[in-house]
N, C-alpha and C positions, 0 to 999 in steps of 0.2 A: 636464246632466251633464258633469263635465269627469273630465280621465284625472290621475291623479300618479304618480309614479314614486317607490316608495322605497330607500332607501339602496342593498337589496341587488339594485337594476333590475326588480324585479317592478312591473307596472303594476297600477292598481287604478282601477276607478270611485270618484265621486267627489260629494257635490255643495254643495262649497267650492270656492271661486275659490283657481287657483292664487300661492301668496304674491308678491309683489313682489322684485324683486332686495334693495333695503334690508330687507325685512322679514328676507330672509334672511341678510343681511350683520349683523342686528341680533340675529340667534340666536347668530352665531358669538363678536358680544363678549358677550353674555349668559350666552352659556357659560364664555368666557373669564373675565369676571368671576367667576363662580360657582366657578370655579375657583383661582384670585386669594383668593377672601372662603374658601372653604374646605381649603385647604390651606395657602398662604402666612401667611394674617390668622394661623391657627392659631395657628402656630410664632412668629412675629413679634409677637403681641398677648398673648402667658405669659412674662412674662420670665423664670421659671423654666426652661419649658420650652426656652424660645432658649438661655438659659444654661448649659443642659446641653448642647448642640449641638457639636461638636468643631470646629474652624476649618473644616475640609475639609467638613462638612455646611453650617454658614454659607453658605461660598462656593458648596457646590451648591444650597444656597435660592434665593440671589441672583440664578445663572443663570438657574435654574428658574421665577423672578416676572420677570426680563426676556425670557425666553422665551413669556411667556405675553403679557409686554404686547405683543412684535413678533409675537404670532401674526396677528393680523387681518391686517397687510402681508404678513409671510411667504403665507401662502395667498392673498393676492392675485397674490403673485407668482407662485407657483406653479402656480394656477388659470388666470388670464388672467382672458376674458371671459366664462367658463364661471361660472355661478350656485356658489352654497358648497352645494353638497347630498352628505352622507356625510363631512363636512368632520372628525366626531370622530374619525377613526383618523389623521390628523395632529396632532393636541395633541402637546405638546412631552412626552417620556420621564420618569417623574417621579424626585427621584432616588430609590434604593435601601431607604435610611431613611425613607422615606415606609412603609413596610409596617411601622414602628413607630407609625400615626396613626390615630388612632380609626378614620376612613372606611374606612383601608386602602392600600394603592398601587393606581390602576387602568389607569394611563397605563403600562405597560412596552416592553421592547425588541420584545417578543414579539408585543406588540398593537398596536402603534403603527409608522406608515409616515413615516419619515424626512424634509420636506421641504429 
C-alpha cells in the first residue's frame, strides 16, 4: 500500500505507485494543451468567429495562448523542486469574453492564484 496526497492535502491509501516527477510534469502540458486545443484552437480555427473578435479581444487571445505556452516554465519557476501537484489553480486568467464560448470561462480572477 502506498499513501497519496491530493490537491486539497487529505491523504489517502492507496495501491498505485506513486507517479514519477515527468509523468507529472506531463499532466501539466497536457492540460496545458487541452486548454490550447480548447479554447484558443476555438477562436483561432472559425474565422468567422475570429473575425468577429474586436482588436482588444484578439490581442487578449494572443496573451492568453502565450500565456498558456509559458505555463510549464512559469510553474517551474515558481514551484522550484517541488513536484506540480494542485498545479490547476495557477492557469493563466482566461480573458472576460471567454464566458461568450461554448465551454464557458473557467480560468477567472476569482479562481485562479496569480504566479
Amino acid at each position: 500500500m502506498n499513501t497519496a496526497t491530493l490537491p486539497d492535502g487529505t491523504t489517502i491509501m492507496t495501491n498505485e505507485t506513486a507517479p514519477t516527477t515527468e509523468q507529472l510534469w506531463a499532466n501539466v502540458r497536457g492540460g496545458r494543451n487541452q486548454l490550447l486545443e480548447k479554447y484558443v484552437d476555438w477562436y483561432q480555427s472559425k474565422p468567422l468567429v475570429y473575425d468577429a473578435l474586436a482588436s482588444i479581444q484578439r490581442s487578449q487571445l494572443a496573451a492568453y495562448r502565450q500565456a498558456l505556452l509559458d505555463f510549464p516554465a512559469d510553474l517551474l519557476s515558481h514551484l522550484g523542486s517541488a513536484p506540480p501537484t494542485g498545479y490547476r489553480i495557477y492557469y493563466p486568467v482566461q480573458p472576460n469574453f471567454f464566458e461568450d464560448h461554448p465551454l464557458g470561462r473557467i480560468h477567472t480572477a476569482d479562481t485562479q492564484t496569480v504566479i
